[in-house]
C-alpha positions in Angstrom: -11.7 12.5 14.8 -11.0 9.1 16.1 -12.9 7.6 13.1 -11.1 9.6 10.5 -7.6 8.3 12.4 -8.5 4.7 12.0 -9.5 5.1 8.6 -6.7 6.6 7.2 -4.2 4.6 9.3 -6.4 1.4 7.3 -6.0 2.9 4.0 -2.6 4.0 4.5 -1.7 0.3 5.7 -3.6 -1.8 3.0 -2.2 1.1 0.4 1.4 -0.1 1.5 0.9 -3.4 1.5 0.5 -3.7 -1.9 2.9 -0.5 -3.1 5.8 -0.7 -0.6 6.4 -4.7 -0.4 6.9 -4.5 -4.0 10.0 -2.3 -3.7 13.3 -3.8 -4.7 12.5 -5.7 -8.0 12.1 -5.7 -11.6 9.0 -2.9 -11.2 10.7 -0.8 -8.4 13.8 0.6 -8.2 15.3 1.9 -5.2 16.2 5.2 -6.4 16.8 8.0 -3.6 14.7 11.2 -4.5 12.1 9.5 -6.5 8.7 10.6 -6.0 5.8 9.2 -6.9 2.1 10.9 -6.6 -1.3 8.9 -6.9 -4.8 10.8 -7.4 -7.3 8.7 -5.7 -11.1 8.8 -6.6 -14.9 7.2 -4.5 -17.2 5.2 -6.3 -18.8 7.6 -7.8 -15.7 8.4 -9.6 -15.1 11.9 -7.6 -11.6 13.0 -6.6 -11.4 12.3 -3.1 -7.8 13.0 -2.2 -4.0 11.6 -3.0 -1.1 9.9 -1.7 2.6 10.6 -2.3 5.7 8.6 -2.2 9.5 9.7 -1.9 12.3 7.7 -1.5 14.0 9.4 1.0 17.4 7.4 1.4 19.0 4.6 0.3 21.9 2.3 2.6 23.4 -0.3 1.3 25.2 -2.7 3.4 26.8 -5.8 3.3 24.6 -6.7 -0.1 21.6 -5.5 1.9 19.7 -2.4 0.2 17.1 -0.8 2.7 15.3 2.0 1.5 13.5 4.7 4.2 10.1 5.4 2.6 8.0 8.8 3.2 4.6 8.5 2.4 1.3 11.0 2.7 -2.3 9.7 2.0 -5.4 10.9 2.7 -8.1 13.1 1.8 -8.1 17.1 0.3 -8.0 18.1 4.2 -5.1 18.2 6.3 -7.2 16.6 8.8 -8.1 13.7 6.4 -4.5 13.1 5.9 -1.8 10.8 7.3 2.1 11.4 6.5 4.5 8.3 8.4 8.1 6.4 7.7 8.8 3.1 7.4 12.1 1.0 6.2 11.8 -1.5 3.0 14.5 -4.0 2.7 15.9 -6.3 0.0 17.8 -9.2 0.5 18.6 -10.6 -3.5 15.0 -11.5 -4.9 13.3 -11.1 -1.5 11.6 -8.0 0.4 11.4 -7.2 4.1 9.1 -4.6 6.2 9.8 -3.3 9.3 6.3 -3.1 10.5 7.4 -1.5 13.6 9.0 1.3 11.3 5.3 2.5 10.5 4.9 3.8 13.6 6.7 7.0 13.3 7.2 9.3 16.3 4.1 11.5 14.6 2.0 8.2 14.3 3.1 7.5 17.7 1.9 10.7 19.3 -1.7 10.4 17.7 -1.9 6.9 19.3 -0.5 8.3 22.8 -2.4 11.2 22.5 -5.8 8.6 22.8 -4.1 6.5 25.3 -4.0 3.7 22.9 -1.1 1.2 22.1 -0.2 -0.4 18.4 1.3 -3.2 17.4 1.7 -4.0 13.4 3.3 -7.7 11.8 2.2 -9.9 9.4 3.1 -11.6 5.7 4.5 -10.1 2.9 3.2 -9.6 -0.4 5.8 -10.9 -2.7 6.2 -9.8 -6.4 8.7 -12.0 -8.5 11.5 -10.2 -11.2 9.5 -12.2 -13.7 5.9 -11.7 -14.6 3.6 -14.0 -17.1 -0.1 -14.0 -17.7 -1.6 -17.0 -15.9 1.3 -16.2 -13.3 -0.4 -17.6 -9.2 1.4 -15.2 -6.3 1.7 -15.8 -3.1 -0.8 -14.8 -0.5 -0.4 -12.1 2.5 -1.6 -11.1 5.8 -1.5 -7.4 7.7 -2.2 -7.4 11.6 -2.8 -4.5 13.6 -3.0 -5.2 17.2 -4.3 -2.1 19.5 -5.6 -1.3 23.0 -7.4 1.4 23.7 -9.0 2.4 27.4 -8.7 -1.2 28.4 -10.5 -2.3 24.7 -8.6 -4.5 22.4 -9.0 -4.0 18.7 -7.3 -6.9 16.3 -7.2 -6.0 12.1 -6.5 -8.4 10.1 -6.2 -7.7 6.3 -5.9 -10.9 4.0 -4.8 -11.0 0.6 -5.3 -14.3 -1.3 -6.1 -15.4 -4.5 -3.2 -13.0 -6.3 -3.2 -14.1 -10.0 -1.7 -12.2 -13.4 -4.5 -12.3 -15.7 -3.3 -10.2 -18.7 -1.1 -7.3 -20.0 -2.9 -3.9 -20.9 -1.4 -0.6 -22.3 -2.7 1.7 -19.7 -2.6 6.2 -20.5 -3.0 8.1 -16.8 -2.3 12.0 -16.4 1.7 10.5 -15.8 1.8 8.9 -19.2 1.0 5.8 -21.5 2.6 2.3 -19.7 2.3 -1.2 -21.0 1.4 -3.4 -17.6 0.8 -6.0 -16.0 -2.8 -6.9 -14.8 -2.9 -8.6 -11.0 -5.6 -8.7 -9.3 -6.7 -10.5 -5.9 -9.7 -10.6 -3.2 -8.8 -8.5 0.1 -10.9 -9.9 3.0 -10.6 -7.8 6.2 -11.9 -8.1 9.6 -12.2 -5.6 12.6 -14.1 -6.3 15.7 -17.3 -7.4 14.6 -17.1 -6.0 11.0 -15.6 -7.6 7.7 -15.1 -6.6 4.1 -14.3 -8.5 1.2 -13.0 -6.9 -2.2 -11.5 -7.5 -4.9 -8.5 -5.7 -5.9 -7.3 -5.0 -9.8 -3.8 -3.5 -10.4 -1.4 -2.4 -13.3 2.0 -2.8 -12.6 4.2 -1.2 -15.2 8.0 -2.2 -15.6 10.7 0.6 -13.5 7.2 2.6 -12.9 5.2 0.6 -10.5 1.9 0.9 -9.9 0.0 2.5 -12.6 -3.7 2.2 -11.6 -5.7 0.1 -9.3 -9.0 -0.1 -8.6 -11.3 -2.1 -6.1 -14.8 -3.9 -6.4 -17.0 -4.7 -3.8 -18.5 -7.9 -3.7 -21.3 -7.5 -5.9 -18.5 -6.6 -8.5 -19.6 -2.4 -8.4 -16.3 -0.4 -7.9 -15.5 1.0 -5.1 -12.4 3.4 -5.5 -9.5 3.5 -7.6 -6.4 4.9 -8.1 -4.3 6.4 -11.1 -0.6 7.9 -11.2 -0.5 11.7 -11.4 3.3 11.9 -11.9 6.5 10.2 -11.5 10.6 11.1 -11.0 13.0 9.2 -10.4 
């Protein structure tokens, strides 16, 4: 159980960081009541669950839009599942996490329940207005600190190398988009364990994400990710 916790809360965390950070711009609008549902599939292309978005509200104040996002990922079990909060905010061209926000009073409880504690900070991924093939982004960091029975576990989730390589016309169950083509290597490290991918996502313009997909480092893929269906 504890193993299928820390796995979703992983995927759930390196899902947002590249989804959620993007709100606020050119590819995401803040629109309260959109909805947004992803099929996810292994590397042996097999369904192996989804994740849903919904924009549940949207405050504006003093030129400051933040947007209170609602988000389920997971696998075809409940069990496998993880549903949480958290509060994206947009100052002009910028965008701002509450990484505290994540841990929702249900998040919360699972991490009492196992007499752990959690913190989450870190860098944001930034995604400008204006995109052009050949196009260098900025690079990001994800930190989960937790203690657990006197044990201290650090994540750390890196992305670097962030690069526009192209633009695609992409078709997915949702639709036919013309995108943008990032892509950038994830390196992450938990106790004595680390991974290093590489990460491939089409952005499409007032959609989002598209599809993604990651590759392991011998360049096999790994798991990817397509858009079901969209409302906004």
């Amino acid at each position: 159980m504890k193993k299928q916790f820390f796995t979703s809360l992983m995927l759930l965390l390196c899902f947002i960081a590249v989804k959620a950070q993007d709100n606020c711009s050119t590819f995401y609008p803040m629109t309260e009541g959109a909805t947004y549902q992803y099929n996810l599939y292994d590397k042996k292309d097999k369904p192996s669950g989804s994740t849903t978005y919904n924009v549940k509200a949207v405050n504006n104040d003093g030129g400051n839009t933040t947007a209170t996002m609602s988000v389920v990922v997971g696998g075809e079990k409940p069990k496998d599942q993880m549903e949480l909060e958290y509060e994206v905010t947009c100052t002009g061209d910028g965008i701002s996490i509450d990484f505290n926000s994540m841990l929702s009073p249900q998040l919360q409880s699972q991490v009492e329940q196992m007499n752990a504690e959690i913190d989450i900070s870190g860098t944001n991924i930034e995604i400008p207005n204006n995109l052009s093939v050949g196009q260098d982004l900025g690079d990001a960091e994800l930190i989960m600190a937790m203690s657990m029975s006197g044990i201290k576990m650090n994540t750390e989730v890196k992305t670097t190398d962030r690069k526009v390589i192209a633009k695609e016309t992409v078709t997915t169950p949702a639709g036919t988009f013309d995108c943008y083509v990032l892509t950038s290597t994830i390196s992450s490290k938990a106790m004595m364990a680390k991974m290093t991918f590489t990460d491939k996502l089409w952005l499409s313009e007032g959609v989002g994400i598209v599809k993604q997909e990651s590759y392991n480092k011998k360049g096999k893929l790994d798991s990817r990710m397509e858009l079901a269906s969209f409302s906004k």
